[in-house]
KOLPAFI-454876 format. One line per field, with one value per residue (C-alpha): residue in one letter; x, z, y. Coordinates in nm, 2 decimals. Layout:
REM KOLPAFI-454876
rest <- (a,...)
x <- (X,...)
z <- (Z,...)
y <- (Y,...)
REM end
This chain:
REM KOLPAFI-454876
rest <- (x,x,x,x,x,x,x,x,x,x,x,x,x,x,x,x,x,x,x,x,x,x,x,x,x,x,x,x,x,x,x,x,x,x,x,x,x,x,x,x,x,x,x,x,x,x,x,x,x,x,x,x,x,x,x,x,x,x,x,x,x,x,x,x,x,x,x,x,x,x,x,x,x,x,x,x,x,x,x,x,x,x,x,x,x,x,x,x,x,x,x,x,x,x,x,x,x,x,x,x,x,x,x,x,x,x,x,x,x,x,x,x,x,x,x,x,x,x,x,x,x,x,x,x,x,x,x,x,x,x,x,x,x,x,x,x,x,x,x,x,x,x,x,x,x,x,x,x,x,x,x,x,x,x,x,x,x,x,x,x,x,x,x,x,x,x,x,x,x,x,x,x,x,x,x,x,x,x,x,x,x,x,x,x,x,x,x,x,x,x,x,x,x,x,x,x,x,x,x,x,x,x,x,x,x,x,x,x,x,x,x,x,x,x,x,x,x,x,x,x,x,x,x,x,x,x,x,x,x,x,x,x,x,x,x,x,x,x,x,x,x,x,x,x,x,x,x,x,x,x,x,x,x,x,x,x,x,x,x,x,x,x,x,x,x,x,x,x,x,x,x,x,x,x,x,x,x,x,x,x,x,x,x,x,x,x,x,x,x,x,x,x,x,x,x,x,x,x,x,x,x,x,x,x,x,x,x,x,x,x,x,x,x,x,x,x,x,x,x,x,x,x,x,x,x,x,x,x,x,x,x,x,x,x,x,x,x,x,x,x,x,x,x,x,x,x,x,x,x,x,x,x,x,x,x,x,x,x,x,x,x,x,x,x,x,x,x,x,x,x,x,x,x,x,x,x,x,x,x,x,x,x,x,x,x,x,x,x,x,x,x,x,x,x,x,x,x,x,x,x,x,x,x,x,x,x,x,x,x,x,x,x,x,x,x,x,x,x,x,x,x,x,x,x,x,x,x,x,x,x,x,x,x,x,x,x,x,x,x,x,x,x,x,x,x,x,x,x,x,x,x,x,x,x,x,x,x,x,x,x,x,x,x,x,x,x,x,x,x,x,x,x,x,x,x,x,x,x,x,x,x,x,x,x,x,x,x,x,x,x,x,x,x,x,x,x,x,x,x,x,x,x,x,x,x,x,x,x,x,x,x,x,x,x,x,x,x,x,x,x,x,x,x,x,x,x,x,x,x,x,x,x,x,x,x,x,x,x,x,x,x,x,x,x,x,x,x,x,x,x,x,x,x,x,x,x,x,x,x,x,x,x,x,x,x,x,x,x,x,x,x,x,x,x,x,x,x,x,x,x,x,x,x,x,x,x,x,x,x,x,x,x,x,x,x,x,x,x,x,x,x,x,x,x,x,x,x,x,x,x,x,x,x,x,x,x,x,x,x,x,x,x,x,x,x,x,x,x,x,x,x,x,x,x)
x <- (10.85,11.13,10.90,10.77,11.15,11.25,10.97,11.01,11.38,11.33,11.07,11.32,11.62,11.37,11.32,11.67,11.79,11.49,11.59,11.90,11.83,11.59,11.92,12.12,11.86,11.80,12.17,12.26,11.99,12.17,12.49,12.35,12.14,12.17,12.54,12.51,12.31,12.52,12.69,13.05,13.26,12.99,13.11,13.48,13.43,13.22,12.94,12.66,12.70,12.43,12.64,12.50,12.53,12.48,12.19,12.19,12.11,11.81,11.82,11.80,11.64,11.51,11.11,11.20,11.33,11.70,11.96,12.14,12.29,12.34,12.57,12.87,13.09,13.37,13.59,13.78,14.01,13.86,14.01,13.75,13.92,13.79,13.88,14.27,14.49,14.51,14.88,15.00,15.33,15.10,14.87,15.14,15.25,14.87,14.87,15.23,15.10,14.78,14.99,15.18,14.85,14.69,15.01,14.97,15.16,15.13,15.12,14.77,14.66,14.77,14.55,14.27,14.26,14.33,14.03,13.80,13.89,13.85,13.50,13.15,13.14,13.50,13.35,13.22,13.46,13.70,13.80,14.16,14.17,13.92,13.87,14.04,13.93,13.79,14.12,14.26,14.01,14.08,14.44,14.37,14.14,14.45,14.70,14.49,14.38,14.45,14.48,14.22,13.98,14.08,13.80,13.75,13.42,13.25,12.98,12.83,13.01,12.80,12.83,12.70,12.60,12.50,12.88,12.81,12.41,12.31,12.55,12.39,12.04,12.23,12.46,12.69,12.73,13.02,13.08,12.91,13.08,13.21,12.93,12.68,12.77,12.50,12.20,12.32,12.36,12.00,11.87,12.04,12.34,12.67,12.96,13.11,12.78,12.78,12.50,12.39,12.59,12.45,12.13,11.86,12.10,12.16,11.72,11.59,11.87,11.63,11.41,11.79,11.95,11.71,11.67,12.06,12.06,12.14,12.29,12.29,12.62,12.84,13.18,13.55,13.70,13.89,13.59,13.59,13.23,13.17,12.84,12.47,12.19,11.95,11.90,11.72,11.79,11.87,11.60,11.74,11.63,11.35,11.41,11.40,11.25,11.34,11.08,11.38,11.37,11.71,11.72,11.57,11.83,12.07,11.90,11.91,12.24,12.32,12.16,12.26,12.59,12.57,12.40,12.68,12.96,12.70,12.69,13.01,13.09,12.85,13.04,13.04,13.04,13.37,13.70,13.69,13.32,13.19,13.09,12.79,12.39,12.11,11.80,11.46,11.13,10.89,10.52,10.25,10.03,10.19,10.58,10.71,11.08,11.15,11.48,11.73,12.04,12.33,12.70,12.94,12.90,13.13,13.14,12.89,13.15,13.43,13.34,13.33,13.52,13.84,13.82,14.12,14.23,14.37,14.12,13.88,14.12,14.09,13.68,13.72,13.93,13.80,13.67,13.34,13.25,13.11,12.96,12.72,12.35,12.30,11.93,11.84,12.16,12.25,12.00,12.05,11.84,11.60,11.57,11.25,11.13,10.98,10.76,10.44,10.43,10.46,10.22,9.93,10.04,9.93,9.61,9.46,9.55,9.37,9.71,9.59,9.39,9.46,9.43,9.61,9.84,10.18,10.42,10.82,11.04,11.30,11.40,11.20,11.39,11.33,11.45,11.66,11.43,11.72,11.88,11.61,11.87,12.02,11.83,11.86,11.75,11.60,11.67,11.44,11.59,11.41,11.16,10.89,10.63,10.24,10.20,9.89,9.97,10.01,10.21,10.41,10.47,10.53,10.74,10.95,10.96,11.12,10.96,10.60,10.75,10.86,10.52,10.38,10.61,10.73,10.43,10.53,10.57,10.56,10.59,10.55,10.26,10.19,10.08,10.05,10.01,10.25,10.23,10.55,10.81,10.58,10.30,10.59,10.74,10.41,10.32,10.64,10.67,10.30,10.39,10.69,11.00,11.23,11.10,11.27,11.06,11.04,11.22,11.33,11.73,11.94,12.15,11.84,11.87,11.54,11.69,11.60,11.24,11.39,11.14,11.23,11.29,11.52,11.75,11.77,11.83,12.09,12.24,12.17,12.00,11.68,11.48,11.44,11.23,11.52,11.51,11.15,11.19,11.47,11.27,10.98,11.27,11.37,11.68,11.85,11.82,11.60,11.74,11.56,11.64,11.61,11.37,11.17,11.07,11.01,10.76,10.60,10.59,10.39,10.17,10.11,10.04,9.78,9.60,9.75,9.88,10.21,10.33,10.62,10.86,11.07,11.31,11.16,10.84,10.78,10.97,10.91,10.92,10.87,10.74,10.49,10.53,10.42,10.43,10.51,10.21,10.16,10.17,10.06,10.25,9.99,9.83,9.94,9.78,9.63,9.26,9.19,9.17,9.46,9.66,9.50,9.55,9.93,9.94,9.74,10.03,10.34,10.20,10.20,10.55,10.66,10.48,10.60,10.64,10.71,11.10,11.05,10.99,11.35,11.19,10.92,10.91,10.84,10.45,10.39,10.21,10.37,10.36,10.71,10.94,11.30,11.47,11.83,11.95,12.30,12.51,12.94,13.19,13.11,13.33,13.51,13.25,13.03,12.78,12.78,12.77,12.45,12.27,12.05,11.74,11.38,11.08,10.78,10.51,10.34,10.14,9.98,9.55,9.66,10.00,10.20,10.54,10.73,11.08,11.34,11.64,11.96,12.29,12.56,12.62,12.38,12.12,11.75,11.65,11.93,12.14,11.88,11.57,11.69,11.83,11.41,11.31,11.55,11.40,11.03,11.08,11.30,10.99,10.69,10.94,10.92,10.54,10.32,10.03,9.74,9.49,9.13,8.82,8.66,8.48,8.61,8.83,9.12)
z <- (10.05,10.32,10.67,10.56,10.43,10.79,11.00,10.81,10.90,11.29,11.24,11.15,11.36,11.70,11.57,11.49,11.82,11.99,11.83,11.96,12.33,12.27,12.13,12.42,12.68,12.55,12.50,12.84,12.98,12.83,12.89,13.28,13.24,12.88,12.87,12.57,12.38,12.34,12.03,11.98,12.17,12.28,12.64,12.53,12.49,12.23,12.17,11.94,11.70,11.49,11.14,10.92,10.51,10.33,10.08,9.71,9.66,9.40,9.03,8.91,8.55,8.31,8.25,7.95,8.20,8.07,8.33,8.45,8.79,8.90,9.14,9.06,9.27,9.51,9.68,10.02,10.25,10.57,10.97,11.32,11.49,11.84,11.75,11.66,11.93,12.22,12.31,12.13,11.96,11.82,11.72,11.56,11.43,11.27,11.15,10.95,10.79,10.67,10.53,10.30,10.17,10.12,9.95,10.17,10.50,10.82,11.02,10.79,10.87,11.24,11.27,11.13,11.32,11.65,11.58,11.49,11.85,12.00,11.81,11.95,11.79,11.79,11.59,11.29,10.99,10.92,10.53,10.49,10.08,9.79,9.45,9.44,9.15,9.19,9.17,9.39,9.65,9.62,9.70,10.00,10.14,10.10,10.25,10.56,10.66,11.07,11.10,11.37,11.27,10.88,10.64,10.26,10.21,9.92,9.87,9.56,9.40,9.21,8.84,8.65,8.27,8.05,8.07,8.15,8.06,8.40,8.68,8.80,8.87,9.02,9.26,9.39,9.76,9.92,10.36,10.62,10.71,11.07,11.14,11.02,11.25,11.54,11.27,11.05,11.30,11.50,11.14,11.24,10.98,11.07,11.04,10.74,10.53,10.18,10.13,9.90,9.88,9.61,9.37,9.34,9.58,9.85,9.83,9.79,10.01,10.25,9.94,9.73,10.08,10.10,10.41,10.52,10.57,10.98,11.04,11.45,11.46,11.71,11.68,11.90,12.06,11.73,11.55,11.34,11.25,11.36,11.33,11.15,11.44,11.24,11.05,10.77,10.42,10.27,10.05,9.78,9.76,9.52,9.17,9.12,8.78,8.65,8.50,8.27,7.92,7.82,7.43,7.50,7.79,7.49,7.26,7.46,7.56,7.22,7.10,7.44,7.34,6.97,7.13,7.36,7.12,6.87,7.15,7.23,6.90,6.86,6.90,7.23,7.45,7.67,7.65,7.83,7.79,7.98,7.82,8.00,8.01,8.11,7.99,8.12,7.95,8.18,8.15,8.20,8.35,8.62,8.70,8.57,8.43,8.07,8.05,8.31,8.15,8.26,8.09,8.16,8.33,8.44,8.47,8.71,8.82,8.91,9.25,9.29,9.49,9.26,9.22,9.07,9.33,9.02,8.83,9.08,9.22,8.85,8.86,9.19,9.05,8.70,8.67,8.49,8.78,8.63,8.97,8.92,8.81,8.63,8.56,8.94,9.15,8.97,8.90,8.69,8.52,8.31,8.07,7.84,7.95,8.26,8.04,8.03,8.36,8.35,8.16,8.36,8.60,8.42,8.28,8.61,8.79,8.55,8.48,8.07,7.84,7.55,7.31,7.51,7.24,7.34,7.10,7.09,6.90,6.99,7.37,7.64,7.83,8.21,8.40,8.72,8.99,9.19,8.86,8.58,8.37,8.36,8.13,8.12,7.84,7.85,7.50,7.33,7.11,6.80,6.69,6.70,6.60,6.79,6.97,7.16,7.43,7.19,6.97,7.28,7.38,7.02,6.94,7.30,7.30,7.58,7.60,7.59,7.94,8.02,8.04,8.23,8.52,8.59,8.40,8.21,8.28,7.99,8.02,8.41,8.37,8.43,8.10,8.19,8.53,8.58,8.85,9.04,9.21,9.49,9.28,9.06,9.32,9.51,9.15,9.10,9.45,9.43,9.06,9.24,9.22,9.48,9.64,9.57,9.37,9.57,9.29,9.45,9.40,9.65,9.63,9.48,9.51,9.54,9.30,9.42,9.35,9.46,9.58,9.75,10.11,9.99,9.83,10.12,10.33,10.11,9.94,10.13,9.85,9.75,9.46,9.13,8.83,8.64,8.86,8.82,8.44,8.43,8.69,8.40,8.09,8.36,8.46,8.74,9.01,8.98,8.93,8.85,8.76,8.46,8.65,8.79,8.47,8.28,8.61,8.57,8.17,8.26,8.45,8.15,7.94,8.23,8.32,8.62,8.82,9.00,8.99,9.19,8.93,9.00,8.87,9.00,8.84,9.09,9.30,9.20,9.41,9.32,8.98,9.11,9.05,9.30,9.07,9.29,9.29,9.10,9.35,9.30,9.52,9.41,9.15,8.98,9.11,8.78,8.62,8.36,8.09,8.15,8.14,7.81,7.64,7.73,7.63,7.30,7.28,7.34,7.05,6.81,6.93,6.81,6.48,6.17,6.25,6.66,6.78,6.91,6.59,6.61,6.89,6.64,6.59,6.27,6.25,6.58,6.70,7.04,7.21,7.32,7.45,7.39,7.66,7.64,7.95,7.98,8.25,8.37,8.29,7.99,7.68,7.53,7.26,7.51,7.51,7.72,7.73,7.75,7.89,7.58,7.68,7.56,7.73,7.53,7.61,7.29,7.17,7.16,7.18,7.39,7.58,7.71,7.76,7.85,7.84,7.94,7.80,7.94,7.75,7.97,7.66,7.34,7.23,7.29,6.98,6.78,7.04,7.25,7.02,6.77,7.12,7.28,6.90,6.88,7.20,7.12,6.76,6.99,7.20,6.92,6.74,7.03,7.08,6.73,6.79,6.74,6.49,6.60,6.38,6.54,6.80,6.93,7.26,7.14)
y <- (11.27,11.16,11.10,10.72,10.53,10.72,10.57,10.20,10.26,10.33,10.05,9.82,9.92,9.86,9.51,9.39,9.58,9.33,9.02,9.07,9.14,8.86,8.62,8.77,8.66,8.32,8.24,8.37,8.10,7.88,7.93,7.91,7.57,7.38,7.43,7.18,7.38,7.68,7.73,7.65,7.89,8.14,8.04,8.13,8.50,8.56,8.79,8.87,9.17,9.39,9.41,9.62,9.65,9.92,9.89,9.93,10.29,10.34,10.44,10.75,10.78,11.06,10.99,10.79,10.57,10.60,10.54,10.82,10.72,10.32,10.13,9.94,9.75,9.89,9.68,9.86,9.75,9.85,9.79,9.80,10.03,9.85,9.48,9.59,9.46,9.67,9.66,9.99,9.79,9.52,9.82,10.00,9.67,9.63,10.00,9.95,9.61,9.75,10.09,9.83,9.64,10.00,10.18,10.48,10.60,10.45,10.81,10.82,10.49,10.53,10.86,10.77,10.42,10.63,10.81,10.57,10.44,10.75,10.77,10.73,10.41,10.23,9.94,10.10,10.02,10.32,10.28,10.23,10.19,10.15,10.11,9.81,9.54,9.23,9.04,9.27,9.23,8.82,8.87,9.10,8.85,8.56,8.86,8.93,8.61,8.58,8.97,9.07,9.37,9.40,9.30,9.33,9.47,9.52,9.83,9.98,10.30,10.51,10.58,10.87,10.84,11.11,11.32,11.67,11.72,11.62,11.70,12.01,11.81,11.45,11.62,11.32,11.12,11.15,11.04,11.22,11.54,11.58,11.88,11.63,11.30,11.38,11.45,11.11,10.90,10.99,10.88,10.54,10.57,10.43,10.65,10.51,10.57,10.74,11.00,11.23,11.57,11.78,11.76,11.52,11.26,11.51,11.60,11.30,11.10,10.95,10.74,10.66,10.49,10.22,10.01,9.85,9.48,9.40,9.04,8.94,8.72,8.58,8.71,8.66,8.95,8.98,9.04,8.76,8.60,8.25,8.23,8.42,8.39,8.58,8.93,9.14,9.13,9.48,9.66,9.89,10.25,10.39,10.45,10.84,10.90,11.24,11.52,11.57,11.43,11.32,11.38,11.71,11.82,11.69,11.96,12.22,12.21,12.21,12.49,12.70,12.64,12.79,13.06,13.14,13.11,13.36,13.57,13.62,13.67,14.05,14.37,14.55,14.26,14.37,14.24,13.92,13.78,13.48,13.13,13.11,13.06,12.88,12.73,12.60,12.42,12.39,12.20,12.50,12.24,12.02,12.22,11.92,12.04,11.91,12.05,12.24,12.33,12.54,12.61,12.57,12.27,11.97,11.53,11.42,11.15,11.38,11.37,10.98,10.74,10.78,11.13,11.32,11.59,11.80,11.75,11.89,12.14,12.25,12.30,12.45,12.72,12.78,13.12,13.02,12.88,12.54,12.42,12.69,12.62,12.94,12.86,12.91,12.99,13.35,13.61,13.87,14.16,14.03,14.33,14.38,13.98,14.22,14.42,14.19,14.16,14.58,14.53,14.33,14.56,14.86,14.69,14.57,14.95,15.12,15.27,15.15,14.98,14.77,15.07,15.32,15.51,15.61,15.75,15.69,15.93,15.71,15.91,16.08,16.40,16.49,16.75,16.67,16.79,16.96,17.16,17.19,17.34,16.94,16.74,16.35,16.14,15.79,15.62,15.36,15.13,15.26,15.51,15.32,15.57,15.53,15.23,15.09,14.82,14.54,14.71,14.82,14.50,14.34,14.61,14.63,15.00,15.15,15.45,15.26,15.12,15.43,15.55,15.33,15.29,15.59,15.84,16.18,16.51,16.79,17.17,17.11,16.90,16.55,16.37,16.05,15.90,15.54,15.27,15.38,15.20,15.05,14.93,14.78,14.57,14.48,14.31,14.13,14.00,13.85,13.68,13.49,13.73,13.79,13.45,13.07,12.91,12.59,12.38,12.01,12.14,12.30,12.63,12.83,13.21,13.42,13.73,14.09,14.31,14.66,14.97,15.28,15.17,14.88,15.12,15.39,15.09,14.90,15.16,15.49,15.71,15.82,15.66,15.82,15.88,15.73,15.40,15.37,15.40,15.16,14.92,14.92,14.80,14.49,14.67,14.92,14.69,14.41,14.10,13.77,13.38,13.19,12.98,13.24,13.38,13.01,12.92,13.30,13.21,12.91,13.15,13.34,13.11,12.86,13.17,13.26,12.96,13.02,12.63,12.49,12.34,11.99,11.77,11.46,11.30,11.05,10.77,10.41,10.12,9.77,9.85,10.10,10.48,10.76,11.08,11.42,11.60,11.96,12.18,12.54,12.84,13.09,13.29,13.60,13.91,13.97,13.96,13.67,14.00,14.12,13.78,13.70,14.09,14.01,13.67,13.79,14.09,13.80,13.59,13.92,13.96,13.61,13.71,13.80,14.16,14.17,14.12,13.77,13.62,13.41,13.21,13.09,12.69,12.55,12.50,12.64,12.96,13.07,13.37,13.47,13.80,13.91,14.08,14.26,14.39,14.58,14.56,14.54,14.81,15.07,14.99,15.25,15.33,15.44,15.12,14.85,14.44,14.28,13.97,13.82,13.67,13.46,13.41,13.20,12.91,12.70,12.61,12.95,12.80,12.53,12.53,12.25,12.41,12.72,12.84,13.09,13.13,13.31,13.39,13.59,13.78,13.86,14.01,13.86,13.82,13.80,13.52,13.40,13.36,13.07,12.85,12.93,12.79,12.48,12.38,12.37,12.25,11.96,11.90,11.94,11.68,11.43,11.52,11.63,11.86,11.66,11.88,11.82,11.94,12.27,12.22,11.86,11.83,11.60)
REM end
């Protein structure tokens, strides 16, 4: 979405740089034989000038059309570094003037005026002040009246609403780094341009800058404007209309923070636990992001023109690590959210069936295969008794997984034949693990599907039964993303599409909208049966009976999956802290939505269950299920 407002730009840069040889020509023929003709003083020096003005860079709105970013105006007090005097005392004398109007030092103002001269371009405006007020900007323009190459120039500042709910998705603008001068300016920007530096404004930069206005004007070797011969009028950027739905990001964050606090309030969750989390609602049907929320988080303006060096010193340094966008820039072991993809896994390699019976005591044993006289056991989280794959599922026993990743031996004897480590990993990597998921944000991190010849390479040991049977729980060494597992949710639940979420709906300019197209990145490497026995086995586990019942809306069937994975230091009880986390789509006959649901601390279905059913009730609220006779397509 960024090669046509580039080509329209280079489009109009060729013709303003043509009307301006074209000026040149004319005025020079003139100035040779209609001496009358030329304009007053144009044979005293002065010469025509390309100025350029910065266009109004577009809105940014959630898809109820709510503003969430806009412009307002910013005053600056801004010299030309090549129209200052070019004696170096009346230079000096210049650079100590403009230190008093700016209340800064003139060492600063001398420095970055020497380097604007020393630049590629010694007439682009080098800012010397800004965020003046209106009424101040009046009384500069009175004080610097007759002061070659100072101007008072007014640009729009951008202005986040919304506090905290949206700052990982809007990023901020800021000036063109040094590293980035040569790629900016072979865009056509001029040095002193503000473009996006993080989020949706650093991604969709090239529709948000609009096309700048260029005036052609005869100017004196000061630099001062006598005359307009022509130019282009500025065309603001495209509105960016957000997939995000502001009351429900509003929800969400509320509920994720309940969670958190619940969280952190279980036993065994270490001595110092961590305020954090993430959660996702995505639409099964286009990848259009409903909500994207990650704590802690921070003030979308912090960065701004007036930012508060302490103030962001103090984000820079807190611990938490606020800048982070925990839903798809950490990835962490996704615990028993893993099993139904085990599970699809195990269906489609004949590894089981829907009715195969496994039965948990509670613990498998198995003899280390250098020392059978060492026995290690692999605990489930209850004795769950016999359980067939739904059950399994419903029930998220261990030892069912157990089985079928890693197999059993008895008496010396193999029992039960499981995928293995390979099979495991070829599965995940072809549902959309250890891979970005494409999502329009930058910073994404792909997570990590393990398999023997990673850890021989990475860590220098072999692989063991025991990883394989932690790899089938969703722990050991797999690590995964909140988003990854809400877009492979939404897989589950559209029978088998592997979309590419976004944050942007569409761009919109001049009252028309151009929605971002659904895009699909592939489809999982399952059969149609054995997507719809697990989806079938997720909505038992929302039931009354399964453990992800605390995700369950209101008047909503879903299908839905707990997972606790535990992880850090071992407390001195012997257990250790866990990650608490919810994976479910709705409705269960027809979905629309998916989420996942991350809490640094918890348990799944204690911690992270009620924040997964706050959100959907949130969005059934906004959006009533329609009830249609049997039969009839609504």
């Amino acid at each position: 979405m960024t090669a046509r407002p580039e080509r329209r730009r280079l489009q109009l840069l060729r013709f303003v740089l043509l009307l301006a040889f074209a000026v040149v020509a004319v005025q020079t023929a003139r100035l040779q034989w209609f001496d009358r003709a030329v304009p007053p003083g144009f044979n005293s020096g002065m010469l025509p000038r390309i100025v350029e003005g910065e266009a109004p860079r577009g809105l940014i709105t959630d898809r109820n059309g709510v503003v969430l970013a806009h412009n307002v105006a910013r005053f600056a007090l801004v010299a030309i570094p090549g129209d200052l005097p070019e004696s170096d005392a009346a230079r000096a004398r210049a650079t100590v003037a403009l230190a008093g109007l700016a209340r800064t030092s003139a060492a600063a103002v001398r420095t970055a005026v020497e380097r604007g001269r020393a630049s590629v371009d010694p007439l682009a405006p080098v800012t010397i002040a800004d965020g003046f007020s209106s009424h101040e900007a009046i009384a500069l323009v009175a004080r610097t009246a007759g002061m070659p190459g100072v101007q008072i120039v007014a640009s729009p500042a951008r202005e986040y609403a919304g506090g905290t709910l949206f700052a990982h998705i809007l990023g901020h603008v800021g000036p063109i780094e040094p590293t980035e001068v040569d790629e900016f300016l072979g865009r056509g920007y001029p040095l002193n341009a503000t473009v996006g530096r993080d989020g949706v404004e650093r991604v969709y930069e090239s529709w948000l800058r609009g096309m700048p206005s260029r005036r052609l004007v005869l100017a004196t070797p000061a630099g001062r404007e006598v005359s307009t011969l022509g130019g282009v009028a500025a065309e603001p950027g495209a509105t960016l209309v957000l997939s995000l739905d502001g009351e429900l990001q509003a929800a969400a964050f509320a509920a994720l923070e309940r969670g958190i606090a619940t969280g952190i309030a279980s036993k065994d969750q270490g001595p110092s636990p961590l305020s954090a989390g993430a959660a996702v609602m995505i639409d099964v049907r286009t990848g259009e992001l409903l909500v994207l929320a990650s704590l802690p988080t921070y003030d979308a303006n912090l960065f701004g023109d007036n930012a508060d060096a302490s103030a962001v010193g103090a984000v820079l340094e807190d611990p938490t690590r606020p800048l982070v966008n925990r839903a798809l820039m950490e990835a962490h072991a996704p615990g028993s959210i893993f099993k139904p993809l085990v599970a699809m896994a195990a269906l489609d390699e004949g590894i089981a069936t829907p009715d195969t019976k496994i039965t948990s005591t509670g613990a498998i044993t198995v003899q280390d295969i250098y020392n059978p006289s060492v026995t290690f056991v692999f605990r489930d989280w209850a004795a769950h008794g016999r359980l067939n794959l739904y059950q399994g599922i419903a029930r998220s026993s261990d030892v069912y997984f157990y089985y079928l990743a890693g197999g059993y031996r008895q008496g010396g004897r193999q029992v039960f034949v499981g995928l293995g480590p390979e099979k495991i990993a070829e599965y995940a990597r072809a549902s959309g693990l250890g891979r970005p998921t494409g999502v329009d944000l930058p910073g994404e991190t792909e997570g990590l599907v393990p398999d023997p010849e990673w850890k021989e390479r990475a860590i220098g040991d072999p692989w063991y039964l025991g990883d394989t049977y932690t790899y089938g729980i969703g722990q050991g060494y797999l690590t995964t993303t909140p988003l990854q597992m809400a877009v492979l949710t939404a897989a589950i639940a559209n029978d088998g599409d592997l979309l590419v979420p976004h944050v942007v709906r569409g761009t919109e300019r001049h009252g028309a909208l151009t929605l971002t197209p659904t895009q699909v990145a592939g489809r999982l490497p399952n059969s149609p049966g054995a997507i719809a026995i697990v989806r079938e086995a997720m909505r038992q586990a929302a039931s009354a009976t399964g453990t992800a019942r605390s995700g369950q809306p209101t008047g909503v069937v879903i299908g839905g999956k707990t997972g606790t994975a535990e992880f850090g230091p071992i407390n001195a009880n012997g257990s250790y802290p866990t990650h608490a986390w919810y994976i479910g789509f709705a409705p269960y006959d027809r979905p629309e939505v998916a989420v996942a649901v991350y809490l640094e601390h918890g348990v799944g279905s204690t911690h992270a269950g009620p924040v997964a059913r706050a959100m959907f009730e949130a969005h059934f609220a906004r959006h009533p299920l329609t009830v249609t006779p049997a039969g009839a397509r609504p």
